[in-house]
C-alpha positions as CSV (number, residue, x, y, z in Angstrom):
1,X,-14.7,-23.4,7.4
2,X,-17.4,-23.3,10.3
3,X,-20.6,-22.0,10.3
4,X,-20.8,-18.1,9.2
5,X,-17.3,-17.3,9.4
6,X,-16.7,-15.6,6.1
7,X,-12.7,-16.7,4.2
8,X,-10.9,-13.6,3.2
9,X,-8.7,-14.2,0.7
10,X,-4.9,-13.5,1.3
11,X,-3.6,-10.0,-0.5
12,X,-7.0,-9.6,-2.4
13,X,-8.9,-7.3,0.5
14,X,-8.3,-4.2,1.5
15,X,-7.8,-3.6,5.0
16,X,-10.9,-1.4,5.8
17,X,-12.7,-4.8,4.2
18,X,-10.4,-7.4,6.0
19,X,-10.9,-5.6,9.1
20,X,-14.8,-5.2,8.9
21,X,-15.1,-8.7,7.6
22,X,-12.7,-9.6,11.0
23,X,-15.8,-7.9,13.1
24,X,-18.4,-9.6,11.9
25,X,-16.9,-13.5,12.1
26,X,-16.0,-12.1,16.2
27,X,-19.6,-11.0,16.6
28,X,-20.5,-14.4,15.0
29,X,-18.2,-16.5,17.0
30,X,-20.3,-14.6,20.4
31,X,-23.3,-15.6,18.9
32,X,-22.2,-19.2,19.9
33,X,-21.0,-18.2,22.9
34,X,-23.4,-20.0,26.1
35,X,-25.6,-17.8,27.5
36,X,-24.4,-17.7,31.2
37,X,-23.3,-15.0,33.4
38,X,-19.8,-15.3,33.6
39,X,-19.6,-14.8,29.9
40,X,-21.1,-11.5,29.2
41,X,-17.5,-10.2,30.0
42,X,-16.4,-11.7,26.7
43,X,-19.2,-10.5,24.8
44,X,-19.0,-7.5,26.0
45,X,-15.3,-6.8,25.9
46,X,-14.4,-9.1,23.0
47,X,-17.2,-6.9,20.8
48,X,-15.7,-3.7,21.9
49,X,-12.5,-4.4,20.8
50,X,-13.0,-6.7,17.5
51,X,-15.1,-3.7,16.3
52,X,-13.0,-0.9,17.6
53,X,-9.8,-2.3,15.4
54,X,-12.0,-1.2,11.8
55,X,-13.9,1.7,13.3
56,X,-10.3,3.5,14.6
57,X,-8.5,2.3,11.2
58,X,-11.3,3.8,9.1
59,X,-11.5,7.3,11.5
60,X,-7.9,7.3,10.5
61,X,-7.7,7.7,7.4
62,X,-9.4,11.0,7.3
63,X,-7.6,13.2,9.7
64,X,-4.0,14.6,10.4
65,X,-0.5,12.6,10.1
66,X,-0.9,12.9,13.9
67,X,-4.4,11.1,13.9
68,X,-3.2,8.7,12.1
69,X,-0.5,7.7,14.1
70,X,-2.6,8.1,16.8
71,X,-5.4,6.0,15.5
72,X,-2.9,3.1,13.9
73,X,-1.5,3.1,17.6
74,X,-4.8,2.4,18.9
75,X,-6.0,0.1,16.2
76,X,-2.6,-1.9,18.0
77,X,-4.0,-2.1,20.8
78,X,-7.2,-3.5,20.2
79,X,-5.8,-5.8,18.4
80,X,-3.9,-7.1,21.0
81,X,-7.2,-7.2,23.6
82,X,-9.3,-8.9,21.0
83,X,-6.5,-11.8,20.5
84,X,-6.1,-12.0,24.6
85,X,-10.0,-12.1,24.9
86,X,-10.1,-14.7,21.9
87,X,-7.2,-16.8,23.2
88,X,-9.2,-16.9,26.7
89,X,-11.9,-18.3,24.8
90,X,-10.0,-21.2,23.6
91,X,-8.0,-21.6,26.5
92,X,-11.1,-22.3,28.5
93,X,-13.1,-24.2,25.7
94,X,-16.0,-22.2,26.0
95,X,-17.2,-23.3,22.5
96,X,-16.6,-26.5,20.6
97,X,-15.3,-27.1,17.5
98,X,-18.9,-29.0,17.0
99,X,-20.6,-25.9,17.3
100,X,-18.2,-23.5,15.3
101,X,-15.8,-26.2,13.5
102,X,-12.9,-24.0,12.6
103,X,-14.0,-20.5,13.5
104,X,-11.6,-19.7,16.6
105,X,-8.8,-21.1,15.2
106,X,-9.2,-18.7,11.9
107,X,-10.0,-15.6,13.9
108,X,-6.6,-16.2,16.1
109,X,-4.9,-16.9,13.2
110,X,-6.3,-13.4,11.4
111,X,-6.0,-11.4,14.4
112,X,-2.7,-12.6,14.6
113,X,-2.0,-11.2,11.3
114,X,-3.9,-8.0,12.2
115,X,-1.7,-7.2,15.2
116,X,1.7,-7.4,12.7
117,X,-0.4,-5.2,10.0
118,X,-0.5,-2.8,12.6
119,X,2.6,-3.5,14.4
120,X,4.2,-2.6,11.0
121,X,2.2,0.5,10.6
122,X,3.1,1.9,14.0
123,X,6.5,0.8,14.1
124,X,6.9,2.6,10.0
125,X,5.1,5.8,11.1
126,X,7.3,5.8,14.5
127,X,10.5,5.8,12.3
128,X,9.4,8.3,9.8
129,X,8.6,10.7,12.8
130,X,12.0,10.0,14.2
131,X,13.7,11.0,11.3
132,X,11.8,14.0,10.1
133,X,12.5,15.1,13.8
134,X,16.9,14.2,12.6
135,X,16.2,16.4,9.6
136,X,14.4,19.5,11.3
């Protein structure tokens, strides 16, 4: 493990943990980032996004069935930026694995895991709609 970058333990964490514990590694991981110009896009965008996946999955799970569909949709969504912004980021080798060791490679492989979490989620709650609309 690299430096700060927390482990979460397969099956054992709830999401709203997994998902806040996901945050907090990203945030970590643009702690490293260099401090040049051209990179403030990442921080920027890449912080919006990690953080928006657990803020939009806890605000859903206190509303309507409609909410929540609409908030797992978005949750989707960010998950997909974040793993764009953090595949950019390895893509380009803005950090080194001397400076992070495995810290990218464990947040593509959990937001990877996020986006089927959610792709499950939306793609359940879309086929439940469907057929409650079949039985109306």
């Amino acid at each position: 493990m690299g430096k700060g970058v927390k482990k979460v333990e397969k099956y054992k964490t709830d999401l709203r943990k997994r998902l806040f514990v996901f945050a907090a590694n990203t945030i970590r991981l643009l702690m490293n980032l260099p401090t040049r110009r051209e990179f403030d896009v990442f921080r920027y965008q890449l912080s919006k996004s990690a953080t928006s996946i657990g803020a939009n999955y806890e605000e859903s799970q206190a509303g309507s069935i409609a909410e929540f569909r609409q908030k797992i949709n978005i949750c989707l969504r960010e998950a997909r930026e974040t793993g764009y912004w953090l595949r950019l980021i390895k893509e380009l080798k803005i950090v080194t694995e001397e400076k992070i060791g495995n810290d990218l490679t464990n947040l593509l492989t959990e937001i990877n895991e996020i986006q089927k979490i959610f792709g499950s989620i939306a793609f359940k709650i879309k086929d439940k709609k469907k057929n409650e609309k079949e039985y109306k």
